[in-house]
N, C-alpha and C positions, 0 to 999 in steps of 0.2 A: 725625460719623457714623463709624462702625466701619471702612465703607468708603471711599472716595473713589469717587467719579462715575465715573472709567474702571474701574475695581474692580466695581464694578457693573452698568458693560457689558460690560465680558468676563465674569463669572462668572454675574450673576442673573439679567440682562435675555435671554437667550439663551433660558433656562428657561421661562419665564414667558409667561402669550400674552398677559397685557394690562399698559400700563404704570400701576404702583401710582401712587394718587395721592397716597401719603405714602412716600417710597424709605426712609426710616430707620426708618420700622415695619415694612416688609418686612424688611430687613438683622437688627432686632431679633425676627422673629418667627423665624429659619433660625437665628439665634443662641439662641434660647429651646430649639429643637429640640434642641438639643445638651447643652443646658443641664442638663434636669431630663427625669428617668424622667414616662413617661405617665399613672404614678399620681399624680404631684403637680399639686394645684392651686391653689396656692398662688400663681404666676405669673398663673393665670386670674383669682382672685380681686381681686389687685393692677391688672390688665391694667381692669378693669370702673371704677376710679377713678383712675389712672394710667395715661398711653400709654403700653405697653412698651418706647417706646424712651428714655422717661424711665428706669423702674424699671433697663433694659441701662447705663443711664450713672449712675444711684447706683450699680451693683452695681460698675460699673466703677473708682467711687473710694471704691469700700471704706467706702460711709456707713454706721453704725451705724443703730437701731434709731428712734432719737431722732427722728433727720433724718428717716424714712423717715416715723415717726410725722408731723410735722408736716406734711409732702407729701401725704399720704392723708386725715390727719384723724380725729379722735377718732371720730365713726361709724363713720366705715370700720375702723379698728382693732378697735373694740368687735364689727362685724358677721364678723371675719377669724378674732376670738380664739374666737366661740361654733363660729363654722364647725369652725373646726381644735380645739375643748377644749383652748386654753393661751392662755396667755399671751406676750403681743405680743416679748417681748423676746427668750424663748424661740423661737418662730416662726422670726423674721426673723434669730437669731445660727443657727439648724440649718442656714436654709435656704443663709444664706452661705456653712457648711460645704461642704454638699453641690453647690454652684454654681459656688465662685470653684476650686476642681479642674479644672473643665474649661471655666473662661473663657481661648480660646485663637485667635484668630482663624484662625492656621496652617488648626487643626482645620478648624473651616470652610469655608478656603479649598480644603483638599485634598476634603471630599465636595461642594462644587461643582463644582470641577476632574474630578471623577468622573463626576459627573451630564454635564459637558458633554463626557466621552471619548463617542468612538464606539463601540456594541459591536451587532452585533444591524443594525445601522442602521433599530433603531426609538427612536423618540422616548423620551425621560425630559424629566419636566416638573417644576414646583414648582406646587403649588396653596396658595397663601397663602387668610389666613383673609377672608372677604370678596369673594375674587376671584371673579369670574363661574364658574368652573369648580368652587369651594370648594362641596360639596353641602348642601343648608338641610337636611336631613335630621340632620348632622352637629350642628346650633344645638343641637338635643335635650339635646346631651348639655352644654351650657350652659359653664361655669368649666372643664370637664374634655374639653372638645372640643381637636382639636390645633391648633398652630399651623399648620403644613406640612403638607400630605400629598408624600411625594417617590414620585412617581408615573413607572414604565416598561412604556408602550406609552398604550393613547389613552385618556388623560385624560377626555374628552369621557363615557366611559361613568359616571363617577361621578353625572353629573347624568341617568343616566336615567330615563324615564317612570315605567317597574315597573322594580323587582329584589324577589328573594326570597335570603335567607340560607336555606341549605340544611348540615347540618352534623353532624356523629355523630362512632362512636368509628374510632380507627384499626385496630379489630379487626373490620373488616367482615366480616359472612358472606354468604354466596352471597344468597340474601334480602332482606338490605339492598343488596349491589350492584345487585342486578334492579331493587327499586324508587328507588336513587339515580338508574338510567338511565332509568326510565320518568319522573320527576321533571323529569331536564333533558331528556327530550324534550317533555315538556307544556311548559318553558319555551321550547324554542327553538322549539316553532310560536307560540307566542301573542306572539312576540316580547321577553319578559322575559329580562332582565338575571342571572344567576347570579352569587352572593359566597359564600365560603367562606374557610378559611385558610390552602389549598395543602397541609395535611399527609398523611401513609398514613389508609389507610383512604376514609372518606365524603367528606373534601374534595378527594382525588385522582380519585375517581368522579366529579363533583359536574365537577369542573373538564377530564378524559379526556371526557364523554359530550359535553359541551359543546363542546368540540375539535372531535371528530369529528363534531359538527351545526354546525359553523361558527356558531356561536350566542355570542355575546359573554357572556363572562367574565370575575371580579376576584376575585385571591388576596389578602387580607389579610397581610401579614410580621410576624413578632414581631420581627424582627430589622432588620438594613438591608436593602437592594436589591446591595451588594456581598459579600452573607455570605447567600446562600439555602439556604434551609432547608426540607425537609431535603434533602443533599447526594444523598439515590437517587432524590429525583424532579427534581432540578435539570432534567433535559430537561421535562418536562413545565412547569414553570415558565418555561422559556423559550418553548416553545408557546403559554402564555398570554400573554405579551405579546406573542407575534404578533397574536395572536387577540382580545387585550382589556387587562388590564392588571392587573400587582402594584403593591401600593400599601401604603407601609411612613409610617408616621407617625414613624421613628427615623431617623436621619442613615445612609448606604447602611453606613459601619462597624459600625455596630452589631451585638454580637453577639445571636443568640437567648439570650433566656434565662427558667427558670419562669414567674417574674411578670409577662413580658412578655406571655405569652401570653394569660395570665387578662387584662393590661388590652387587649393587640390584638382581645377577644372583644367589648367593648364594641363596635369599630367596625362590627365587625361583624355586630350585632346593630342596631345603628343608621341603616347603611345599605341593607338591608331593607326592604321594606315590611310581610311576615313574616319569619319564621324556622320550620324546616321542620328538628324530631328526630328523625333517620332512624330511629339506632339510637344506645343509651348506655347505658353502666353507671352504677351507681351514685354514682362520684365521676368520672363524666367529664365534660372540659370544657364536651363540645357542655351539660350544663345550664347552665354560668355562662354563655355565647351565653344560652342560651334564658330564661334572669329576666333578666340584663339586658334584654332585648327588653322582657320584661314589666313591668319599669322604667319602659322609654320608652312604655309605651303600643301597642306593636308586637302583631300578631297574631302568635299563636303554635300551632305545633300539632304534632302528635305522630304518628309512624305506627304502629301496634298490631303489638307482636309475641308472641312467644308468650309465653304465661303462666308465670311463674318463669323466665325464661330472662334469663341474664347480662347479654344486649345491650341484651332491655328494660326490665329492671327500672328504670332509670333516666327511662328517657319516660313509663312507666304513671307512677311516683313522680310525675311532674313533674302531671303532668295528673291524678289525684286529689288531689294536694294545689293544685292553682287551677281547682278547677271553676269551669265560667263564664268563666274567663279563660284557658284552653287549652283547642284540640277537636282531634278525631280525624280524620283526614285518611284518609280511607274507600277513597279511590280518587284516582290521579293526574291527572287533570282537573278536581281540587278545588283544583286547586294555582292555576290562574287565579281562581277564585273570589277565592282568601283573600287575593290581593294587589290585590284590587276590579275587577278583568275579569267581564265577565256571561258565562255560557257561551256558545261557540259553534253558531250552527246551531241556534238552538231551535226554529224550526219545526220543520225534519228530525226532531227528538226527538220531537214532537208529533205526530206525522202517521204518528208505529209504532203497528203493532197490539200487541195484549197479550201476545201471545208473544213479540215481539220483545222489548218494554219487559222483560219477567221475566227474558229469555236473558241480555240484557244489563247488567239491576243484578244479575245473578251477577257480573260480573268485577271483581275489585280490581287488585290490582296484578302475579300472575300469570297466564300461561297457564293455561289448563283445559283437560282432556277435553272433550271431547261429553259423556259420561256425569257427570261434573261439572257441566257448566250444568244436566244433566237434574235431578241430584239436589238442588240447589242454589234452583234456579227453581221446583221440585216438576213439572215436565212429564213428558210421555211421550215414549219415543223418538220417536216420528215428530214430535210437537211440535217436539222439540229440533232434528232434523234440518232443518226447517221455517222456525226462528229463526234459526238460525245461516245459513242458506244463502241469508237474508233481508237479516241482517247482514251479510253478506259481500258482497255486490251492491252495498250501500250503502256500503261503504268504512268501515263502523264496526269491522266485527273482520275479523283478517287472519289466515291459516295459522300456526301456529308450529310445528313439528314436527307431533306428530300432532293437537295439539290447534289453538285458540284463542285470542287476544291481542285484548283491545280498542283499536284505532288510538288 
């Protein structure tokens, strides 16, 4: 084994909340972390006909192609070579390349040594693959799911009931912030889980509104857990792990970087039950989140902004080109819906009169006038005055300035 037995109880076992029933596939799976970028799956593909800790001690003594061939097996090679479009020999001498650089135990030993510093004095965890706290959600993504998740603060939330991935550009407008917070306030009454990937913009909303409703939240990392990113919201990143947890699938060194992000998007698309396009440009990330989701079979859906406009063009794009497989997210108490919550209080909705019912599919996701619901609903002023003052008794709409806010 890579480690020794005391090796393992100071560094691993501290980590970890249940003991692995195989210690040298764990050891191998924290070592695979280190190993290879998150877009390689090659590791996974090997790992399905090979125990990882097997393929960690060929790589260890520099077996060539041959060996590796006769360990895995003419099938499996033939199934590895159609996967990846090459050839076996090719394959297995790249991936050597790119592996035996950073086979280094040290390494290892110093982002465990890390994981077990105190900072914060909240918890940092290891979620191995398998382990009671490893999310089944994550299986989805099958050959390309991670080994580790290195996880700082409570672990526990990965396995939640509901989460919704919520996510846009970093150039939020006034618009998009209002409906990001009405967003995670429909999540923190219904009790749902928020996931984003901590950066400016919609994921700092997404993760601040959540804060401030003490409503459990998880930042996705492109990077490690000892290199956060980015450096102007670092307080707020530390707020979430008080509050819930970041969870980086790279060793805590790891630096951010482009293509990390594009594959950090997967997780986060995976861990979801939907995913929820605030706002987006044309080539923004929040779309790679939102197809991968579509990928996995994940609900997906889009908030309507304005027509030609910079922020939206990217969500409408998204949602006419997969009719039938993304919808329009109307209003933010659709947001329980789409992640399988029935609405709340359907009798109460049931038991309004028809002025109420009209006043009130006026509101989407901002405040209105009075004269707004009037025009909106088609009523007459006293109608309106009538609805609203109806709804406001019941707890359904609240003051906001001069106008209206649907609770």
């Amino acid at each position: 084994m890579l480690f020794t037995d005391l090796e393992f109880n100071q560094l691993i076992d501290p980590l970890i909340t249940e003991e692995p029933a195989n210690r040298e596939e764990a050891v191998a799976l924290v070592a695979f972390s280190h190993l290879c970028e998150p877009s390689d799956i090659l590791p996974g593909l090997l790992q399905s006909v090979l125990p990882l800790e097997a393929v960690l001690q060929e790589l260890i003594e520099r077996s060539d192609a041959t060996r590796l061939a006769r360990l895995i097996g003419e099938p499996a090679v033939q199934d590895i070579e159609g996967e990846l479009n090459g050839n076996w020999g090719d394959i297995w001498g790249r991936a050597s390349e790119r592996w035996l650089p950073r086979l280094s135990k040290s390494a290892v030993m110093e982002s465990l040594q890390w994981m077990n510093s105190q900072q914060s004095g909240e918890r940092k965890t290891l979620v191995l693959q398998n382990s009671i706290d490893y999310p089944l959600s994550l299986e989805d993504l099958r050959h390309h799911r991670p080994f580790v998740l290195w996880v700082w603060g409570n672990e526990r939330l990965l396995c939640s009931e509901t989460m919704v991935s919520i996510v846009g550009t970093r150039q939020a407008s006034q618009y998009g912030t209002d409906v990001t917070r009405d967003l995670a306030a429909v999540a923190a009454t219904q009790g749902i889980t928020t996931v984003s990937g901590g950066a400016f913009g919609i994921d700092s909303i997404v993760h601040e509104s959540a804060i401030s409703l003490e409503s459990p939240t998880i930042a996705l990392m492109a990077g490690g857990l000892a290199k956060l990113y980015p450096q102007g919201k670092r307080q707020m990143l530390l707020d979430v792990v008080r509050h819930g947890a970041l969870v980086a699938e790279c060793p805590p060194a790891t630096q951010p970087a482009k293509w990390r992000f594009l594959m950090r998007n997967r997780l986060i698309a995976a861990l979801g039950q939907a995913t929820v396009v605030v706002e987006a440009g044309r080539t923004s990330g929040a779309l790679n989140t939102a197809n991968s989701a579509l990928t996995l079979g994940r609900q997906v859906a889009v908030i309507p902004g304005q027509i030609g406009g910079s922020r939206s063009i990217g969500g409408h794009d998204l949602l006419n080109q997969n009719l039938g497989f993304v919808r329009l997210l109307a209003r933010p108490q659709e947001l329980a819906e789409l992640v399988g919550i029935s609405p709340t209080d359907p009798v109460q909705l049931k038991s309004l009169g028809v002025l109420e019912k009209r006043a009130l599919d006026a509101f989407g996701f901002h405040p209105l006038e009075t004269w707004e619901v009037q025009r909106l609903a088609g009523l007459t002023v006293r109608e309106s005055q009538i609805a609203l003052g109806s709804l406001e008794s019941l707890g359904m709409v609240e003051r906001s300035g001069t106008g209206y806010r649907r609770t």
